[in-house]
C-alpha positions in Angstrom: 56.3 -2.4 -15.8 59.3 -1.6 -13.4 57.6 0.8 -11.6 54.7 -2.2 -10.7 57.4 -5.2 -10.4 59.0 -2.3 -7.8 55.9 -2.2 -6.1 55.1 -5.5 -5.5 59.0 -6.2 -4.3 58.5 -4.7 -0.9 54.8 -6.5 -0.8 56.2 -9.6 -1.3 58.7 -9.2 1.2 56.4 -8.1 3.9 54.5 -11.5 2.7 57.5 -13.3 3.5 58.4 -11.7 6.9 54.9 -12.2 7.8 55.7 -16.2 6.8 58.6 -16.6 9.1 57.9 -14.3 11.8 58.4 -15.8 15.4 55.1 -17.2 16.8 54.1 -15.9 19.9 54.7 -18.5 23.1 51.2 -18.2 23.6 50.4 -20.2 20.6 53.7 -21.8 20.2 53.6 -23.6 24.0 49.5 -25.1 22.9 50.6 -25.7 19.3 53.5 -28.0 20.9 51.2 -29.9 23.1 49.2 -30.6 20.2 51.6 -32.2 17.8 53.0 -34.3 20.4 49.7 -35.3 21.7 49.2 -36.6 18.0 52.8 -38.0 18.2 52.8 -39.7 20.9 50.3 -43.0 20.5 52.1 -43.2 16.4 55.3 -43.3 18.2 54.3 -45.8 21.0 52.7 -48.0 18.1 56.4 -48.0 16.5 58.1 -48.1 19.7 56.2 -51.5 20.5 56.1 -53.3 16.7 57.8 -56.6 17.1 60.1 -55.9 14.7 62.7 -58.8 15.3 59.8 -60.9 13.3 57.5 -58.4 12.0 58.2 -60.0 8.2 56.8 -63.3 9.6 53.9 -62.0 10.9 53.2 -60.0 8.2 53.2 -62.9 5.5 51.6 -65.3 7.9 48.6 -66.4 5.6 46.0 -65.1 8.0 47.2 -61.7 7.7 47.9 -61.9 3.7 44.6 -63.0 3.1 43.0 -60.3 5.1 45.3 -57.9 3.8 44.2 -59.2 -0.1 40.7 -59.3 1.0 41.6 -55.4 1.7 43.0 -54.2 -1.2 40.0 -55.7 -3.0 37.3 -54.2 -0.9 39.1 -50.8 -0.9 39.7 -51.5 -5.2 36.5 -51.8 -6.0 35.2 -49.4 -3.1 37.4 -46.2 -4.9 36.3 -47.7 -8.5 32.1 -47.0 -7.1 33.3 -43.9 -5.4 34.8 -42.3 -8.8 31.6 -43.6 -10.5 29.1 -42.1 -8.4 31.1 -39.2 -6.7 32.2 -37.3 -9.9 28.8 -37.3 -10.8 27.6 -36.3 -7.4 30.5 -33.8 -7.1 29.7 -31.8 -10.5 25.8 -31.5 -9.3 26.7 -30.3 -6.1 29.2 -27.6 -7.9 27.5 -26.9 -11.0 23.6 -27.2 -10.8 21.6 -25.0 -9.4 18.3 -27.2 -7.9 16.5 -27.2 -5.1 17.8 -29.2 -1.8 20.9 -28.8 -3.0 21.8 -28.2 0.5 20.0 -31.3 1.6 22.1 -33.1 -0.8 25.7 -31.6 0.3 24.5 -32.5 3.6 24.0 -36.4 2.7 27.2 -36.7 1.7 29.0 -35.5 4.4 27.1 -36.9 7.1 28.9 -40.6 6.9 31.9 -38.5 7.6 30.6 -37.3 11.3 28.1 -40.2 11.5 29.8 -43.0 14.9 31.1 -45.9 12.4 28.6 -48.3 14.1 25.2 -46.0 13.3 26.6 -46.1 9.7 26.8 -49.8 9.9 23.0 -50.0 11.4 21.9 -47.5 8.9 23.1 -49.9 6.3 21.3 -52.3 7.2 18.3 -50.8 7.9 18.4 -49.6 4.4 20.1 -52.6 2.2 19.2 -55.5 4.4 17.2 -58.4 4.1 14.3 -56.0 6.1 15.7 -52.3 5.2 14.1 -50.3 2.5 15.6 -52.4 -0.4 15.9 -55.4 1.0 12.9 -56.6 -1.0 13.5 -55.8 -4.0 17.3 -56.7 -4.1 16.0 -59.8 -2.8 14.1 -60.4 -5.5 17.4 -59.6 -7.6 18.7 -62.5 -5.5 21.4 -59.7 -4.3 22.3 -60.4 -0.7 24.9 -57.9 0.9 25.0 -58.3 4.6 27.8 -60.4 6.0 29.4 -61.2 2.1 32.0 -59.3 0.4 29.9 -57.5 -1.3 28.5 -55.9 1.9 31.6 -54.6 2.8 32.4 -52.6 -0.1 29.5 -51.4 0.1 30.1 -50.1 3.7 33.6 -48.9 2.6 31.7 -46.9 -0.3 29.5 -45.3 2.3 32.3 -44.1 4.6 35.1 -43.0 2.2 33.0 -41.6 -1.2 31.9 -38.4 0.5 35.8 -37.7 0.7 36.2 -37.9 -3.2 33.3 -35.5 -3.3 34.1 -33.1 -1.3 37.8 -32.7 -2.7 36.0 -32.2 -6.2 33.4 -30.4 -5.5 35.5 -27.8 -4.1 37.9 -27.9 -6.8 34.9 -27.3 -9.2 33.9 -24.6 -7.7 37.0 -22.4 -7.7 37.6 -23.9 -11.4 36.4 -20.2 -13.8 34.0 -21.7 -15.9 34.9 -19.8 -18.5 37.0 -22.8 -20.2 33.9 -24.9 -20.4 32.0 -22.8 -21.8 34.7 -21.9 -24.3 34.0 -25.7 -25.3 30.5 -25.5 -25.1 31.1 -22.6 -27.5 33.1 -25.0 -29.9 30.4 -27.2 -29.6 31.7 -30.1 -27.1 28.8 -31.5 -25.5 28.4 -31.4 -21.7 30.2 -35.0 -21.8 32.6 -34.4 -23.6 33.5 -31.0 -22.1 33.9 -32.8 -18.6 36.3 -35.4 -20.2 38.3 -32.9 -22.1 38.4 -30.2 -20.2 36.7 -30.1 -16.8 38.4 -33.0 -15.1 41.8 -32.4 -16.6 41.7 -29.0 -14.8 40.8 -30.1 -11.4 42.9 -33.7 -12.1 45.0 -32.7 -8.8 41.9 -32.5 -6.5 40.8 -35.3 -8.1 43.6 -37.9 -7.5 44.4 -36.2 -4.2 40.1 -37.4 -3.5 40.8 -40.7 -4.8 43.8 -41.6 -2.6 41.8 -40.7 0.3 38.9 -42.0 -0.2 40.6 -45.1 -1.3 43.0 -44.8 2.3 39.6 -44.5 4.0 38.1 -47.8 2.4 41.3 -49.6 3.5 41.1 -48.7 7.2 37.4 -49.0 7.3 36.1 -50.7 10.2 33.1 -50.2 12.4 30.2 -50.2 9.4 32.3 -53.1 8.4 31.7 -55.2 11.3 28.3 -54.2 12.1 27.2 -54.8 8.3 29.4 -57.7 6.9 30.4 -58.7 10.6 34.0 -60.5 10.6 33.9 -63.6 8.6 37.7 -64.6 7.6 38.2 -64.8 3.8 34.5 -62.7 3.0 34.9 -59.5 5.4 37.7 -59.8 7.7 39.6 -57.0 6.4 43.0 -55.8 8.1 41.3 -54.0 10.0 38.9 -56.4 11.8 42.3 -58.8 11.6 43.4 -56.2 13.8 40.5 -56.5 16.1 40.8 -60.1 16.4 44.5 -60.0 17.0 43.9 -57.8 19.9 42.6 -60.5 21.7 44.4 -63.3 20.1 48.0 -61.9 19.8 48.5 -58.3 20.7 52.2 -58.2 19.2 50.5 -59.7 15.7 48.2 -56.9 16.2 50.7 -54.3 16.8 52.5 -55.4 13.7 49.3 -55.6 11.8 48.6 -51.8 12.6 52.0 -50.5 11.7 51.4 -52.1 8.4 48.4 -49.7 7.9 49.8 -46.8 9.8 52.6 -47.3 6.9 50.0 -46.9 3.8 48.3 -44.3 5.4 51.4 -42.2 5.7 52.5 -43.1 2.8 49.1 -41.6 1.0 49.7 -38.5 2.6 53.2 -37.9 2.0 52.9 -38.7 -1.7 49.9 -36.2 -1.6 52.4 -33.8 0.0 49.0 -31.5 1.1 47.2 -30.6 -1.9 44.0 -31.1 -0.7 44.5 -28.2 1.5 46.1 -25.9 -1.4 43.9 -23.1 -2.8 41.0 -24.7 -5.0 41.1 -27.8 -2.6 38.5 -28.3 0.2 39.8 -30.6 3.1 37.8 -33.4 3.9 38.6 -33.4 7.4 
């Protein structure tokens, strides 16, 4: 037992040499460049917030309305998400079938897809002359240019980031615990309840707050699919949009506001969805 722990003492020091040695200026000089070409617009954006009255123009009741109209689309978008995308995620983990690929592919095509195609893709597929317009129609289920449109766009663009966090979580998860329960006779329901999603409960909130993120700063299949209608679509995002035009300091203020939540998901995420078992979604 010494003799090993002895071993693995100089091992782990290499490891940790390796860890802080000094990066070539190669690298160093480009990887410089890079951060501060990332740096540089966030920092303008704080540089140029109005913040003598950045309160005001916060609780103004054009932006509080938009910003509640937000948090409800982006609610109820990460509440579809978790529905379908578990689901989705196990399939794509656990089952073997065929066009499995096809299917991984599906989901992670709104992620590269230009916001707008999603948006015409949307309604070439859930409007009033897409595939299902008929029969939702028929349902007397209208979605483009109502609320309910853009939660459905929001659901298009962020659910293949809850998936793709579980699905790789799933798949470095040793099945061997669920079929312990199997074994103990837990039912396939049961076993993901118990035992499946408790394991990979990291990935799976680290999926959620991104994919919930995403719906809040949703905005091209927005606009093209529920257009910009204040009080039914016009999220913060589209407020933005508008302000640009209107007011560019409200819109300034307005995009610190979600620049804040967005860091804000990330730090209290603190990088897990890039830890071993994790698959980034970017």
């Amino acid at each position: 037992m010494t003799g090993r722990t002895s071993r693995r003492a100089p091992e782990r020091g290499r490891a940790a040499g390796r860890q802080r040695q000094r990066p070539p200026l190669a690298l160093l000089v480009p990887a410089l460049a890079g951060a501060a070409f990332l740096a540089v617009p966030l920092a303008g954006l704080v540089a140029d917030a109005p913040w003598g009255d950045l309160a005001t123009r916060l609780t103004s009741p054009a932006v509080t309305e938009s910003l509640l109209l937000s948090l409800t689309v982006s609610g109820w978008a990460l509440l579809v998400s978790l529905l379908l995308g578990v689901p989705l995620a196990w399939l794509l983990a656990r089952a073997r079938f065929r066009g499995r690929t096809l299917v991984r592919c599906l989901v992670i095509l709104p992620m590269v897809l230009p916001p707008t195609v999603a948006g015409v893709a949307l309604f070439q597929g859930l409007g009033r002359q897409g595939l299902l317009g008929g029969p939702l129609e028929s349902l007397g289920v209208t979605l483009p240019f109502t609320t309910a449109g853009a939660v459905v766009a929001a659901v298009f663009v962020s659910m293949p980031f809850l998936v793709v966090s579980l699905e790789g979580a799933l798949t470095g998860l040793d099945p061997h615990f669920e079929e312990a329960a199997a074994t103990m006779g837990a039912g396939p329901l049961a076993t993901l309840r118990l035992v499946t999603l408790p394991m990979v409960m990291p990935a799976l909130a680290a999926g959620a707050a991104l994919t919930w993120a995403r719906a809040l700063g949703e905005f091209g299949a927005t606009i093209t699919f529920a257009g910009n209608l204040p009080g039914a679509t016009q999220t913060l995002p589209l407020k933005v949009y508008l302000l640009l035009q209107e007011d560019p300091a409200g819109a300034t203020a307005v995009s610190l506001l979600l620049l804040a939540i967005a860091a804000a998901v990330l730090i209290a995420l603190r990088g897990r969805w890039l830890r071993p078992g994790h698959t980034s979604p970017g």
